[in-house]
N, C-alpha and C positions, 0 to 999 in steps of 0.2 A: 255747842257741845264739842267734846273733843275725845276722839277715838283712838286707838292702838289698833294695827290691822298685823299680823304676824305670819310673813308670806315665804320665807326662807328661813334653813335653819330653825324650825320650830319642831320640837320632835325629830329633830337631827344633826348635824354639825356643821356639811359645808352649806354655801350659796345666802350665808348670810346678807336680810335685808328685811326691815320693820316700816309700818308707815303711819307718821303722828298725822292726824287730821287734826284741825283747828282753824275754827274761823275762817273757811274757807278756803285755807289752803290746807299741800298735801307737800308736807317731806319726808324724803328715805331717810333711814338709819343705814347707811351701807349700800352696796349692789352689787354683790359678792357672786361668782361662777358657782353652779352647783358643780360636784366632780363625783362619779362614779357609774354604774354601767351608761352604756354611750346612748341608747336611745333615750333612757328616762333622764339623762345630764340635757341632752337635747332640747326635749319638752321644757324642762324647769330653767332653763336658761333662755329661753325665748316669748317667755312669760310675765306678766306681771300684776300687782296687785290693783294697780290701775294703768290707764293709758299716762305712756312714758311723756307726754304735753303734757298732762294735768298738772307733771310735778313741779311747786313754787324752787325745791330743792334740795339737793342731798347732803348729807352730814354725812363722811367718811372715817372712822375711828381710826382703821390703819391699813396699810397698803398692801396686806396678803391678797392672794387673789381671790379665797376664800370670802371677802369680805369687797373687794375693789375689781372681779376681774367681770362683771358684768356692764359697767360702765360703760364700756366703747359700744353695746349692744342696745343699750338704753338710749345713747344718744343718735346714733343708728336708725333707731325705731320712731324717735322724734323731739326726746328731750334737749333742750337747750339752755338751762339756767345754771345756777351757779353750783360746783362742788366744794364745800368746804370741807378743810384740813388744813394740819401743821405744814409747815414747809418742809419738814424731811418725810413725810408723807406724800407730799404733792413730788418730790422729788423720785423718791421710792417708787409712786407707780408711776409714773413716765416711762422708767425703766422695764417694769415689770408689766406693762398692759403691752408696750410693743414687742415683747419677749412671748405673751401669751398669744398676740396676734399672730406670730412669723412661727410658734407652735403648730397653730390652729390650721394655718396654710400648708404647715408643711406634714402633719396627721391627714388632711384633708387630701391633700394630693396621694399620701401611700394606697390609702384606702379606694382612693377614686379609679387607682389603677387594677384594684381586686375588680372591682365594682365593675369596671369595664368588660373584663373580660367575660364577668359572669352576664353582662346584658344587664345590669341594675344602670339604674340614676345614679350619675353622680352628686355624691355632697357640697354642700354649700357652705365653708365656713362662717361662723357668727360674727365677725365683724375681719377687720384690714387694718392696715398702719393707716390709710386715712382716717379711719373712723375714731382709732388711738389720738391724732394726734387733734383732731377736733376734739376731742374730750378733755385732754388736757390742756386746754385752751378754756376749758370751763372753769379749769380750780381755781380758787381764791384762797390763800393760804394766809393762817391764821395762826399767831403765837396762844403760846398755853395761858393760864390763866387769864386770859381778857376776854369779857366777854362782849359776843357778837351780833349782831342783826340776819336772823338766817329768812326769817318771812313775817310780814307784819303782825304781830303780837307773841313774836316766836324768839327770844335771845338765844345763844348757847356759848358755854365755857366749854375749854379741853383742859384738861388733868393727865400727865402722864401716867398712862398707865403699866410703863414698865414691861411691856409685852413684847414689843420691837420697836429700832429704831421709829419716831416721830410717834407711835400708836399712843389711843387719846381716850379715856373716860367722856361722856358728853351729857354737862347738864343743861337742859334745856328749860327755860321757865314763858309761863305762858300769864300773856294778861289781857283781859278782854279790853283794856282801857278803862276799867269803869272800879278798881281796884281790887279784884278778882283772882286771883292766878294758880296755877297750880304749877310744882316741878315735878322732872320725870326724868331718872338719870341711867343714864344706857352706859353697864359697863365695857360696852366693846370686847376686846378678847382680854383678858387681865393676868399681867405677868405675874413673875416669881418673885421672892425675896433671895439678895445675895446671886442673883445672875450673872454672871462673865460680861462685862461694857457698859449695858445698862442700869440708869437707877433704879428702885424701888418702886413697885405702884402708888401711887399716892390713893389714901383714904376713898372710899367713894365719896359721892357729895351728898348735905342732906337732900332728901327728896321725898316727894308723896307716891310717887311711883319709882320702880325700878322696875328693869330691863338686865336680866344679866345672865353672864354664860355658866355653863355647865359642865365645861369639856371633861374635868376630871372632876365631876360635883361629888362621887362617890369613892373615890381613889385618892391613893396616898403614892406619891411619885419619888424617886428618890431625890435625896437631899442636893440641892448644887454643889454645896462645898465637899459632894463625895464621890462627884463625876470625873473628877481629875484622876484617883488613884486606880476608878474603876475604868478607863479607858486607858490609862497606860497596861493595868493589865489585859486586857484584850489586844490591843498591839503589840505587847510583847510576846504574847503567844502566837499569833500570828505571824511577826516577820521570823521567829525560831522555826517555824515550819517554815520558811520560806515562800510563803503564802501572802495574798494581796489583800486587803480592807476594802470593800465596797460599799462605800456609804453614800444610800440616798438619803440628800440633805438640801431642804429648804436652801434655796439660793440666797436668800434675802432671811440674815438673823442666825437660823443654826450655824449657816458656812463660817462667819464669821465669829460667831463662837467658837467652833473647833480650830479653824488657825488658832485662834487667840491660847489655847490651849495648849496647841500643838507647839506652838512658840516659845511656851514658857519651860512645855518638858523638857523641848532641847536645850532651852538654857542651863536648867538646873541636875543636867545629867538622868531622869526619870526613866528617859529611852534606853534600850541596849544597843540599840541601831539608830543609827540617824537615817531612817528611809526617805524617800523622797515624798512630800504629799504634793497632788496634783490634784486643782482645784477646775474641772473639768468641764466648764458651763459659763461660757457668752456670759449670763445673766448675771453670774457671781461675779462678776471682772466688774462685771458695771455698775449694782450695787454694792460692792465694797466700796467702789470711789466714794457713791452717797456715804456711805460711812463715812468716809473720812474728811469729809464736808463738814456734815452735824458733830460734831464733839462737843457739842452744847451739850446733846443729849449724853454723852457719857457718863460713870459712876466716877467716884474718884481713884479707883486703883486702874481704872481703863486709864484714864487722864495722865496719873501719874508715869504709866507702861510707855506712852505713846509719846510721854515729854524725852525721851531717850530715844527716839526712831518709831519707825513703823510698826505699828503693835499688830497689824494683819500683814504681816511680812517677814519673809526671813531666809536664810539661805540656801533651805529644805522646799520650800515654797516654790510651784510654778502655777502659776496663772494659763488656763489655754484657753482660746479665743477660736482660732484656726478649727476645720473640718479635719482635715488630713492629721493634723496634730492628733484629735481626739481619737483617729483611726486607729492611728502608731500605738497606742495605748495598750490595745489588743496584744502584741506582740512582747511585750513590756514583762521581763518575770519581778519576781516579787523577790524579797521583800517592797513593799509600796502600797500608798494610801490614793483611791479614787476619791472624791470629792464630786458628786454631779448630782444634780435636781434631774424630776421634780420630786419632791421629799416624799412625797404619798404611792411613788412608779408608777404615775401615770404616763407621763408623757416624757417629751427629751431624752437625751443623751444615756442617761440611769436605765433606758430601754438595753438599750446596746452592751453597757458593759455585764447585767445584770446576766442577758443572755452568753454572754462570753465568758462568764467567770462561776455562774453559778455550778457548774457539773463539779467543781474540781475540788475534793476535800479539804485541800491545804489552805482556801481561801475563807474568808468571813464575811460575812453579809454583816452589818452595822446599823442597824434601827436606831433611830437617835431623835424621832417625834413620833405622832400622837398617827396613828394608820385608820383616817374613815370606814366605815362598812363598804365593801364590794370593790375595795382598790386591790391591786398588787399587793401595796405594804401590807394590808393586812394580810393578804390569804400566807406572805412569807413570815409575819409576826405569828398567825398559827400553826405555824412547822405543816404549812401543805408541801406533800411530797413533790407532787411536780406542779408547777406555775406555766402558763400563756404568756408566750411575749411575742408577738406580732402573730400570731395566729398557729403557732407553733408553740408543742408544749417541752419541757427542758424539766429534766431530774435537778433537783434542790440538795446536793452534795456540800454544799458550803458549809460550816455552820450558820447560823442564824443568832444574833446576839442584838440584845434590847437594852439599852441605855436611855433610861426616863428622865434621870436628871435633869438632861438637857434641855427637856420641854420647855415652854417658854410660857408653856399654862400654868397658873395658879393650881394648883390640886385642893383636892378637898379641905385640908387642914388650914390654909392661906387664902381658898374661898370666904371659909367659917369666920376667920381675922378680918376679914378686909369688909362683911358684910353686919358684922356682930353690932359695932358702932349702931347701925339703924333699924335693930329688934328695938317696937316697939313704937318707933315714930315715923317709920315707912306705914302706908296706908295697904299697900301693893305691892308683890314681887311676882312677877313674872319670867319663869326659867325658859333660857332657850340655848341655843348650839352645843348640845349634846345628847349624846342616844340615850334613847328613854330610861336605861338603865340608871344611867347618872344622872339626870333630871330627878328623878325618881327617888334617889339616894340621897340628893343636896335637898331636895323640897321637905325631905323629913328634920334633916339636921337642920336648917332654918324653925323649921315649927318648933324644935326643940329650944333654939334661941331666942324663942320669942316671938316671930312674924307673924301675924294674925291668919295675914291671906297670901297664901304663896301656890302660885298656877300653874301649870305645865300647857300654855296655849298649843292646840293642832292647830298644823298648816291653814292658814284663810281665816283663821280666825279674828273673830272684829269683837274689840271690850269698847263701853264706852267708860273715859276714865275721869271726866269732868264737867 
């Protein structure tokens, strides 16, 4: 028999991770960090759908942390086989698991000093840079279309799917040996059409089952090719006030869009000010490099940009790395662009400027992805009056501006395309990483395209599917 067990992101978005049984063995789809209030991220991050030994092994779609930052806690706990992904994946989160480690340590230490004083236990963060770098010591990187040996009766292919650098569609096909098989194709997180660097998602695969997300299953996002004209006007109005741009932005993927963007306004005159943008986050320094490694993965006007110099560089551009540096920042008047993870305000640097900037009218808060339930971004995506930042609460004076374009999700409409092809010869669709409202919303518009059976699995749930 072979089963689907759905243990993250099922009925939600982050901490994505799925579990195929078959034949005896037991691999993830992912092993993603849950992110949101701090005790129940706790619980759901130190959990799993089976003992972390049982697993033969992981399949990793793409290196958000969302999807990759439970890993170092998996192995932690006792797993030790192999992780498969792309090589700019495997690249990707090298970068980003020790970035979430040296996080984790350094959240864990703030709090430990509250904790102290109050007579509480100290916390224990969920994994270390040793536990990071045994993990990536597990991956096994895997080019796109070849297909691979994940556990005996188990192949899998990757498909770009256009989401982030290296991120991968994974069809999996299963044979008893005895001529038998079934496919079950997990779309990972699935990009845009027409995004800034990246190519296109590629088709899904056929399959008898599907796996796939939901993030905007019910939402129509704005168009890429109109995120250019609508962020030069937000910066222009901003640096005319003499106000600063505070965008929390994904280290890995959005950053590297908005340079890219940013690069090209100053070429083509767009701006009224050439302000300075400052790319404010260790992590962004380190995964741009992996960018500029992969240019495999590029689109062709990325390719074309970057044959003429550095397409994530320019002479507006400053890179910060340094503590002290990031300090200075604070004192820094505007006009000027922040740049600092982590995208959702949870954690990092985006603490600090957030609290330093948000009081002051002239300034603009810059939403530029997708805000989980119970984070920061969200409660500033719904114009809450005052926000918590370290335990202290701050008036929200800034404006507040949402830029969806930039999303690096498929929306509803590019779900519909990318899924239309297999109304009718999918057996099974199963919706996951999105709040129920959008699960809820894409499960209808599938039925309307045809899908016979399309599920919204709750958390722990076990289907059997062959």
């Amino acid at each position: 028999m072979a089963y689907l067990r759905f243990h993250g992101a099922a009925q939600e978005v982050t901490g994505s991770m799925h579990l195929l049984e078959w034949n005896g063995h037991r691999v993830a789809l992912d092993c993603g960090l849950f992110q949101g209030r701090r005790a129940e991220a706790h619980q759901k991050n130190t959990t799993y759908p089976c003992e972390p030994r049982s697993l033969t092994a992981v399949v990793l779609s793409h290196a958000h942390i969302d999807h990759s930052g439970k890993l170092p806690r998996l192995v932690k706990d006792g797993f030790d086989g192999p992780i498969f992904a792309t090589s700019a994946t495997r690249d990707l989160a090298e970068v980003m698991l020790a970035d979430s480690a040296h996080i984790q340590l350094e959240d864990t230490a703030y709090f430990n000093k509250k904790r102290a004083k109050l007579g509480e236990r100290a916390l224990e963060p969920l994994y270390d840079d040793d536990d990071v770098q045994r993990t990536v010591r597990l991956f096994r990187p895997m080019p796109y279309d070849q297909a691979f040996e994940v556990a005996p009766g188990v192949r899998a292919t990757f498909l770009d799917a256009g989401h982030l650098l290296g991120s991968a569609e994974v069809r999996l096909e299963l044979d008893d040996g005895a001529g038998r098989a079934a496919t079950v194709a997990y779309s990972g997180d699935l990009g845009r059409f027409h995004t800034p660097i990246l190519r296109d998602p590629t088709p899904l695969p056929e399959c008898d089952y599907l796996i796939c997300e939901t993030t905007y299953g019910g939402r129509r996002t704005g168009e890429p090719d109109e995120v250019r004209g609508k962020l030069a006007k937000i910066l222009n109005e901003t640096f005319d006030r003499g106000g600063k741009v505070i965008v929390p932005a994904f280290a890995v993927g959005r950053t590297q869009a908005l340079v890219y963007f940013y690069h090209q306004m100053l070429e083509d005159g767009t701006l009224r000010r050439r302000a300075p943008l400052y790319i404010d986050s260790p992590l962004a320094v380190r995964t741009t490099d992996v960018f500029r490694r992969h240019t495999e993965c590029y689109d062709r006007e990325a390719t074309a940009m970057n044959s003429h110099g550095d397409m994530l560089d320019c002479d507006r551009c400053v890179y910060i790395q340094d503590v002290e540096e990031s300090k200075a920042l604070h004192e820094k008047r505007g006009p000027l662009i922040i740049l600092s993870a982590s995208g959702m305000c949870e954690t990092g640097r985006i603490l600090h400027h957030l609290k330093n900037n948000c009081e002051d009218p002239k300034n603009t808060i810059l939403i530029v992805g997708f805000q989980a339930a119970n984070t920061l971004g969200r409660r500033l995506v719904e114009k809450a009056p005052q926000i918590k930042i370290f335990g202290e609460m701050y008036r929200v004076k800034a404006r507040v501006e949402v830029l969806n374009g930039l999303s690096s999700h498929a929306d509803a409409g590019e779900l519909q395309t990318l899924t239309a092809p297999l109304a009718g010869r999918c057996r099974r669709v199963f919706l996951v990483h999105g709040e129920p409202d959008q699960s809820t919303a894409f499960q209808e518009s599938m039925r309307k395209m045809g899908f016979a059976d399309v599920s919204i699995p709750a958390p722990g749930e076990r289907v059997e599917i062959a």
